[in-house]
ROGUVO-385465 format. One record per residue (C-alpha): residue in one letter; residue number from 1; y, z, x. Coordinates in pm, 1 decimal, decimal comma. Example, Ala and Ser with C-alpha at 12.3 -4.5 7.8 and 13.67 -1.06 7.14 Angstrom:
REM ROGUVO-385465
+------+------+----------+----------+----------+
: resn : resi :       c2 :       c3 :       c1 :
+------+------+----------+----------+----------+
:    A :    1 :   -450,0 :    780,0 :   1230,0 :
:    S :    2 :   -106,0 :    714,0 :   1367,0 :
+------+------+----------+----------+----------+
//
This chain:
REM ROGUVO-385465
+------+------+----------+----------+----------+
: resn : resi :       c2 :       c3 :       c1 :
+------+------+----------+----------+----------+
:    X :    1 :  22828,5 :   -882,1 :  15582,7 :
:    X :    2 :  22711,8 :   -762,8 :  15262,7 :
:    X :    3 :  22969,0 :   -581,3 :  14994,9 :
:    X :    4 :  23008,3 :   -243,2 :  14946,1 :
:    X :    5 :  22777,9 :    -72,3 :  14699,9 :
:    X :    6 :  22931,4 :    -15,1 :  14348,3 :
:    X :    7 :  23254,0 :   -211,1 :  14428,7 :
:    X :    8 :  23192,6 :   -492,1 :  14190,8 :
:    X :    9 :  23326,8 :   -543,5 :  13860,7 :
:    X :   10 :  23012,1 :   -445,9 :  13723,6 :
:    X :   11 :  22982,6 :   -129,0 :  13865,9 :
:    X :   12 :  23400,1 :    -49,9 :  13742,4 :
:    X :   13 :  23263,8 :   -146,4 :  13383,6 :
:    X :   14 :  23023,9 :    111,2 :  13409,0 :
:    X :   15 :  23199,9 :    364,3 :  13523,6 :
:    X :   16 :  23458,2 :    319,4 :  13256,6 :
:    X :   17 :  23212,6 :    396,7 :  12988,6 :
:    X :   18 :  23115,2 :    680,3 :  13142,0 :
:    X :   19 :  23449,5 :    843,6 :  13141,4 :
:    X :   20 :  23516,8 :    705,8 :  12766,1 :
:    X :   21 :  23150,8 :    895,1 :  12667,7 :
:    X :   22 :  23297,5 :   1187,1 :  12792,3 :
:    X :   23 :  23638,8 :   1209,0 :  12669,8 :
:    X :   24 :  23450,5 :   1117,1 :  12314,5 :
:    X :   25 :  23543,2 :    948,8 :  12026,6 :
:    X :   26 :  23867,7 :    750,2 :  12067,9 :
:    X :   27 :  24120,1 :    873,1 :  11762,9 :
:    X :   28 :  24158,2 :    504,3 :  11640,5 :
:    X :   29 :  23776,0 :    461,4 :  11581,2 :
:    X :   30 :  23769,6 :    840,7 :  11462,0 :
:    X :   31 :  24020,4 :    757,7 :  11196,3 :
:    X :   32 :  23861,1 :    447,7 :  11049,2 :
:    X :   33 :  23529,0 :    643,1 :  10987,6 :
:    X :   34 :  23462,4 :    596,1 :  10611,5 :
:    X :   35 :  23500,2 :    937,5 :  10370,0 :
:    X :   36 :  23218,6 :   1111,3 :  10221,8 :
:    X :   37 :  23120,3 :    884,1 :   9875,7 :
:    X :   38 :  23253,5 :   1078,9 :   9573,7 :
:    X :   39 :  22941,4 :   1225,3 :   9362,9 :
:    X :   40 :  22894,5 :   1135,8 :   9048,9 :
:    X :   41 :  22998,1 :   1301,3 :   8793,8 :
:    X :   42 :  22705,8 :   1361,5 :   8515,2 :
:    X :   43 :  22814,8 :   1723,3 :   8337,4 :
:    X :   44 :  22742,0 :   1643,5 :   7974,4 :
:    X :   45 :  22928,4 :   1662,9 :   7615,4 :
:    X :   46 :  23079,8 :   2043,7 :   7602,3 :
:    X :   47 :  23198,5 :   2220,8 :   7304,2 :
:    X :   48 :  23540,3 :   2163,8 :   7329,6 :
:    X :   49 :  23517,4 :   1790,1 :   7442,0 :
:    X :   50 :  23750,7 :   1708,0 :   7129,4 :
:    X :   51 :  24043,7 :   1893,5 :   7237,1 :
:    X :   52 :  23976,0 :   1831,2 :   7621,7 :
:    X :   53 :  23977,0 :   1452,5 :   7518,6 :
:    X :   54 :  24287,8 :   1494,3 :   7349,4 :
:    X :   55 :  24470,5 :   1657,3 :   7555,1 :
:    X :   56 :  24372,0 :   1394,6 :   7851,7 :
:    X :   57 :  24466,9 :   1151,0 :   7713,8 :
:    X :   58 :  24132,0 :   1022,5 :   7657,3 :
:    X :   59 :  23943,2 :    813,0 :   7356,4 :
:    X :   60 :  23827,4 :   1119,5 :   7109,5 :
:    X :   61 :  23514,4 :   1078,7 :   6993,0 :
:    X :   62 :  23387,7 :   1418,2 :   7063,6 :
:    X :   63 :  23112,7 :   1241,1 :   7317,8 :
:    X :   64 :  23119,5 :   1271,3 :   7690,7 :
:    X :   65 :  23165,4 :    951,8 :   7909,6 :
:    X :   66 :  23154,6 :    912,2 :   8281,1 :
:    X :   67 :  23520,3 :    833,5 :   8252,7 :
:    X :   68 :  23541,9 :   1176,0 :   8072,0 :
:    X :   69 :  23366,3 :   1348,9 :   8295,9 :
:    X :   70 :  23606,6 :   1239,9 :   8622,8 :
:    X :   71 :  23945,9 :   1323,3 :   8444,0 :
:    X :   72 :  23816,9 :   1674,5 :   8293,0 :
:    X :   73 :  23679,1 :   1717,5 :   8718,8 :
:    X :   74 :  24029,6 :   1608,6 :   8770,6 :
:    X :   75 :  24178,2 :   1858,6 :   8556,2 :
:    X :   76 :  23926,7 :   2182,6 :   8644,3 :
:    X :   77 :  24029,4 :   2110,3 :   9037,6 :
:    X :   78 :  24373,4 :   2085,6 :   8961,0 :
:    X :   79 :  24377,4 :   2385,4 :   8789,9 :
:    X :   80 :  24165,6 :   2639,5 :   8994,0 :
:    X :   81 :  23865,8 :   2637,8 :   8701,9 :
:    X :   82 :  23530,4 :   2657,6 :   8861,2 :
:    X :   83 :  23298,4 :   2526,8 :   8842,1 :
:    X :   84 :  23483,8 :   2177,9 :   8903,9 :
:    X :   85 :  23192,6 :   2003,5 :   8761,4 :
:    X :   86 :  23327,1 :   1787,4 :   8447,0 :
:    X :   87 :  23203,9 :   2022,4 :   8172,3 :
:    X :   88 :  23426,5 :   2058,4 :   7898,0 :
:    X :   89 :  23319,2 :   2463,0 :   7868,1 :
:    X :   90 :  23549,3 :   2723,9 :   7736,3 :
:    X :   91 :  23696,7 :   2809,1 :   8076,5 :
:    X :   92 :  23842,2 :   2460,4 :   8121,6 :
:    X :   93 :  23941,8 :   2491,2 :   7778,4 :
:    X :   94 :  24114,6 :   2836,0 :   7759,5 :
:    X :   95 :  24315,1 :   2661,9 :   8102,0 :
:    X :   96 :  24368,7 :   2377,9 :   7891,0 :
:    X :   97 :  24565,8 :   2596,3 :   7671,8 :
:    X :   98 :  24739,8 :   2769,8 :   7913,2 :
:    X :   99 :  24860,3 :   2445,5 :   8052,2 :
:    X :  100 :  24995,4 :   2324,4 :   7728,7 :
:    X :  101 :  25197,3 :   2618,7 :   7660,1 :
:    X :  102 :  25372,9 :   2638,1 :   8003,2 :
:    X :  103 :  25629,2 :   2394,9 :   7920,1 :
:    X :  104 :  25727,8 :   2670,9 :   7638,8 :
:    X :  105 :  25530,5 :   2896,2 :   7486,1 :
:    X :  106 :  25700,8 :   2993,4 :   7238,3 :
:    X :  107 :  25817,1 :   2703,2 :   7076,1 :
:    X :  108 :  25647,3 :   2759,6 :   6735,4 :
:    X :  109 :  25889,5 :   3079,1 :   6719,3 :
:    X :  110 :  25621,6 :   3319,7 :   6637,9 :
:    X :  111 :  25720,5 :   3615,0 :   6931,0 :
:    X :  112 :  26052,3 :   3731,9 :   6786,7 :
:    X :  113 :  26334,8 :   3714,8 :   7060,4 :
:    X :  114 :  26512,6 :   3995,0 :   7139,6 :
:    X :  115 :  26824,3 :   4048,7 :   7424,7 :
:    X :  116 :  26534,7 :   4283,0 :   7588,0 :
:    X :  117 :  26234,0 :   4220,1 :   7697,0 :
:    X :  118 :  25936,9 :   4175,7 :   7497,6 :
:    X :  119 :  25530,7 :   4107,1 :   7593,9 :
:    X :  120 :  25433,7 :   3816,1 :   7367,0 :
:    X :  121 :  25024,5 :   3900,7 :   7230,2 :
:    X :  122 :  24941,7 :   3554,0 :   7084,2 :
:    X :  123 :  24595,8 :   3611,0 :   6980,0 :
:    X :  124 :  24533,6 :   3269,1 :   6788,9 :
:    X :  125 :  24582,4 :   3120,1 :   7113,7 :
:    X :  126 :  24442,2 :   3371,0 :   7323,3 :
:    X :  127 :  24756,7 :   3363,8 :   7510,0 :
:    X :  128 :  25066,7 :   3613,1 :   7700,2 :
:    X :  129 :  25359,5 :   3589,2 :   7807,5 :
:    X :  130 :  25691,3 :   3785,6 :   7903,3 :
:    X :  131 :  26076,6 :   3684,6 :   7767,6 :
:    X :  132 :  26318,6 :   3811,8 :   7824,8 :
:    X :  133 :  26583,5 :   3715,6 :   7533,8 :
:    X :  134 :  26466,2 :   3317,5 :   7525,1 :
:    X :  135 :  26388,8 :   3318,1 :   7855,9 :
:    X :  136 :  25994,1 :   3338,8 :   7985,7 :
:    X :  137 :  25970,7 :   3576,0 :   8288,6 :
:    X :  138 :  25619,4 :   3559,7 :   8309,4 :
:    X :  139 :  25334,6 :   3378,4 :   8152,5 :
:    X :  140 :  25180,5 :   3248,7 :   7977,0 :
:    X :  141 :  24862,4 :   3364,5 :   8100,8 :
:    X :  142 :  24505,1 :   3394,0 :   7940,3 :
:    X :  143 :  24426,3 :   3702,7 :   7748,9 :
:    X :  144 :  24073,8 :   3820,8 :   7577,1 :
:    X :  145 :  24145,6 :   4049,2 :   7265,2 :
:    X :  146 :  23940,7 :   4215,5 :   7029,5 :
:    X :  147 :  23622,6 :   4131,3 :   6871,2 :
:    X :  148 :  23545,2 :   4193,9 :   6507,4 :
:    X :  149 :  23598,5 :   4570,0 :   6373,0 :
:    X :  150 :  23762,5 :   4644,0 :   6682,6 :
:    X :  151 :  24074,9 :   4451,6 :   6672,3 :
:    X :  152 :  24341,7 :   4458,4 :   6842,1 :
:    X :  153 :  24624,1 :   4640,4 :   6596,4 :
:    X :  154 :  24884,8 :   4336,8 :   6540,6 :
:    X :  155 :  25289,3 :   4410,6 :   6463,3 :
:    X :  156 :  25541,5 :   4565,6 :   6701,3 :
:    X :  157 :  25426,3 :   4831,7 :   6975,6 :
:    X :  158 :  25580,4 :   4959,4 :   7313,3 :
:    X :  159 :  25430,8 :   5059,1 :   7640,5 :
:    X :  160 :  25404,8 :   5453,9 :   7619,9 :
:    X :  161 :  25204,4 :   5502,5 :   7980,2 :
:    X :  162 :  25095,4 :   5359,7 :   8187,0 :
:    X :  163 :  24772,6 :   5433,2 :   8461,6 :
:    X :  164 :  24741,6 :   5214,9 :   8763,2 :
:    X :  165 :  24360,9 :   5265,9 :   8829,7 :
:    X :  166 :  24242,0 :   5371,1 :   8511,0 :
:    X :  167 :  23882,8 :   5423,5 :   8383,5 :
:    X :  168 :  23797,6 :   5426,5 :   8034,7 :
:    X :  169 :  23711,9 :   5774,2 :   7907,5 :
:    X :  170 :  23500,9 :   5609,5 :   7596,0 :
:    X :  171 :  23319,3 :   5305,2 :   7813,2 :
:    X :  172 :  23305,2 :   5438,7 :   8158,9 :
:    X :  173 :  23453,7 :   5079,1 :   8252,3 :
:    X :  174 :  23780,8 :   4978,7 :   8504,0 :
:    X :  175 :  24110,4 :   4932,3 :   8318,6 :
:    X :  176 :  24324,9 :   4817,6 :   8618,5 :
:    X :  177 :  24711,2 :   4870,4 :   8584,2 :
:    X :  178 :  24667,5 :   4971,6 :   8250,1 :
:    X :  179 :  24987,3 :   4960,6 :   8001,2 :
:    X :  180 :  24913,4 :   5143,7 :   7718,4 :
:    X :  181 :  25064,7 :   5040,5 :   7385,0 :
:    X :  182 :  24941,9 :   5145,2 :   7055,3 :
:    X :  183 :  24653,4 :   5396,2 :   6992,3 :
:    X :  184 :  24401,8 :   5373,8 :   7318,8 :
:    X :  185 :  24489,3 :   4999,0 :   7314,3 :
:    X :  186 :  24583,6 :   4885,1 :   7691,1 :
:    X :  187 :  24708,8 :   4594,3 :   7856,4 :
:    X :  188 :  24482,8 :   4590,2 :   8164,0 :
:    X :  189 :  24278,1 :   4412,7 :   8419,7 :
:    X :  190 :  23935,6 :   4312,2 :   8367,5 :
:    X :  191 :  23697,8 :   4266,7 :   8630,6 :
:    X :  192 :  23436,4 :   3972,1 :   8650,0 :
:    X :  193 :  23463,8 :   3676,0 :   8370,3 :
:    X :  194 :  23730,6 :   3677,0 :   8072,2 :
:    X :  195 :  23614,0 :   3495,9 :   7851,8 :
:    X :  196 :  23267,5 :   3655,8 :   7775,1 :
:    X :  197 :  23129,5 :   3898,5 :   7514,6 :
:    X :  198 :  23287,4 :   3787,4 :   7250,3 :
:    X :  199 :  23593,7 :   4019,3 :   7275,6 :
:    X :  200 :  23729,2 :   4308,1 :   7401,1 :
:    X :  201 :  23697,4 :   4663,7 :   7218,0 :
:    X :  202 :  24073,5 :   4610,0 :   7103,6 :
:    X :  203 :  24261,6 :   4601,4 :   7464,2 :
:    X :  204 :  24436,9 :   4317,6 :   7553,9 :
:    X :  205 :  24225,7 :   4200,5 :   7878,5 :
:    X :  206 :  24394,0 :   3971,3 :   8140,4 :
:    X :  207 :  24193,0 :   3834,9 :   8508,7 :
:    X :  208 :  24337,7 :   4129,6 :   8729,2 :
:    X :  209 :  24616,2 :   3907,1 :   8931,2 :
:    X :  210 :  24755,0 :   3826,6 :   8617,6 :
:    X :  211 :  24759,7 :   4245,4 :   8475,5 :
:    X :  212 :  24874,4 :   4313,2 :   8819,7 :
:    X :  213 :  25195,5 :   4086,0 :   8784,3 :
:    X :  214 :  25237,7 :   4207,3 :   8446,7 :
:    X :  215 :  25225,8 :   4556,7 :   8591,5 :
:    X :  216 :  25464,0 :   4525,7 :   8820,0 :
:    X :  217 :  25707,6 :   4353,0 :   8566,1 :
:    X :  218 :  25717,6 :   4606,6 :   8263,9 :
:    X :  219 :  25796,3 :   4957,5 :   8260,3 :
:    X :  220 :  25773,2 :   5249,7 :   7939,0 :
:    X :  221 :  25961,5 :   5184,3 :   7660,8 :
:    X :  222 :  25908,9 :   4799,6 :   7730,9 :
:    X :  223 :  25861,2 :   4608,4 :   7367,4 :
:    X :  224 :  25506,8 :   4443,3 :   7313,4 :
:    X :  225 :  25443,4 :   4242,5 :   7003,5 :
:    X :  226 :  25068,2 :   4144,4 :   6882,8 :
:    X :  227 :  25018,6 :   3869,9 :   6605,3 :
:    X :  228 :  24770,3 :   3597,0 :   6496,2 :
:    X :  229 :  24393,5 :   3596,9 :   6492,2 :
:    X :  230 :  24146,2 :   3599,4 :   6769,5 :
:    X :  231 :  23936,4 :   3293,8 :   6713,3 :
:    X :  232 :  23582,9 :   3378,7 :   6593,7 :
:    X :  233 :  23699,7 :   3701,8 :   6401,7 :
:    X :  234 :  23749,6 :   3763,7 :   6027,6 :
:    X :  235 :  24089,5 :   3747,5 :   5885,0 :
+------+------+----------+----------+----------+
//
C-alpha cells in the first residue's frame, strides 16, 4: 500500500519553513544583526581647536586628530550643536562655554549679587544668566551683543517694557519677547543663527527658546547688569 502523500518527515520539514518564512525574522536572529559601522570622522582643524582640546581633555596642540575629531562629535551630539560633524567651529565652541559655566557662572564674582533678582550680561564670555541673590534661576545661556560702534551700553540698567512680538522700528527685523533695558537696547529673540554677523546693533540677542524663558521669568523694574567686552570689539 503506498504512504500517504506529504506525510513524511520530509514533507513536515518543509512545511515548517514555510510557516517560519511567514511569521519572519525570529527576534533572536533579529537581535544579533550587526549595527550600522560608525563613519569616520574626517572634519578638519577648526579655529577654536585649542580651547576645544582643552577643555576635552585632549593633547593641545592646536591640530586636529581622528581621536579629536570623535570626542568633539561626542561633545556636539551631546550637546544639541549641529552639525555633529567633529568641527571645532564657533558653535561648538560658544556651547563649549556654556557648558563650562553651568556648574557656576558666576564664580569669578563679576555680576554683583543682590537679595533681588538681577540678569547677568557677561559679554567677554558671550554669556546670561538669572540669580536671584547667589542663587542661578536661569542660565547661563548664549547671548550675541554688540558689534563695534554699536555696543551694547555696559553698567547697571532695569527692564522698563517690555513687547512680546516686537518689530524693530529702525531695522524692520523680529525682536521676540523683547525686554527693554537701557536706551532702544532689548533683550530679545533672534531668529535664524546667533552667532553670525559679527554682532548685534547693541541688543542683547538670545536663540528664541532661551528669550522666551527669560521672558517669562522677569518682569519691569527687574535689575539687568552689562559688563566686559564682546570679543572682536575695541576696548
Amino acid at each position: 500500500m503506498a504512504a500517504r502523500k506529504g506525510r513524511g518527515p520530509l514533507a513536515g520539514a518543509v512545511a515548517l519553513g514555510a510557516l517560519l518564512a511567514l511569521a519572519g525574522p525570529h527576534p533572536a536572529r533579529a537581535a544579533a544583526a550587526p549595527a550600522e559601522p560608525e563613519s569616520a570622522c574626517v572634519a578638519g582643524t577648526g579655529p577654536y581647536q585649542w580651547e576645544l582640546e582643552q577643555h576635552l581633555g585632549r593633547p593641545v596642540d592646536g591640530v586636529q586628530s581622528s581621536a579629536d575629531c570623535y570626542a568633539v562629535r561626542a561633545f556636539q551630539r551631546a550637546n544639541g550643536v549641529t552639525p555633529a560633524d567633529g568641527y571645532p567651529g564657533v558653535a561648538t565652541f560658544r556651547t563649549m562655554l556654556v557648558v563650562a559655566a553651568r556648574p557656576d557662572p558666576n564664580a569669578a564674582g563679576d555680576c554683583p549679587v543682590r537679595s533681588h533678582r538681577v540678569t547677568c550680561v557677561d559679554m567677554d564670555r558671550q554669556l546670561l544668566w538669572v540669580q536671584s541673590g547667589s542663587r542661578v534661576v536661569l542660565g547661563p545661556v548664549p547671548i550675541r551683543t554688540g558689534r563695534d560702534f554699536q555696543e551694547t551700553r555696559p553698567g547697571w540698567h532695569e527692564v522698563y517694557w517690555r513687547s512680546k512680538d516686537h518689530v524693530s522700528s529702525l531695522y524692520g527685523s523680529p525682536m521676540p519677547h523683547a525686554q527693554f533695558f537701557d536706551g532702544g537696547q532689548a533683550l530679545h529673540g533672534s531668529p535664524g543663527y546667533l552667532y553670525g554677523h559679527g554682532g548685534s546693533a547693541g541688543c542683547v540677542n538670545l536663540a528664541e527658546p532661551d528669550a522666551e524663558r527669560l521672558w517669562n521669568l522677569l518682569t519691569e523694574g527687574d535689575a539687568v547688569y552689562v559688563w566686559g567686552t564682546k570679543p572682536g570689539t575695541e576696548d
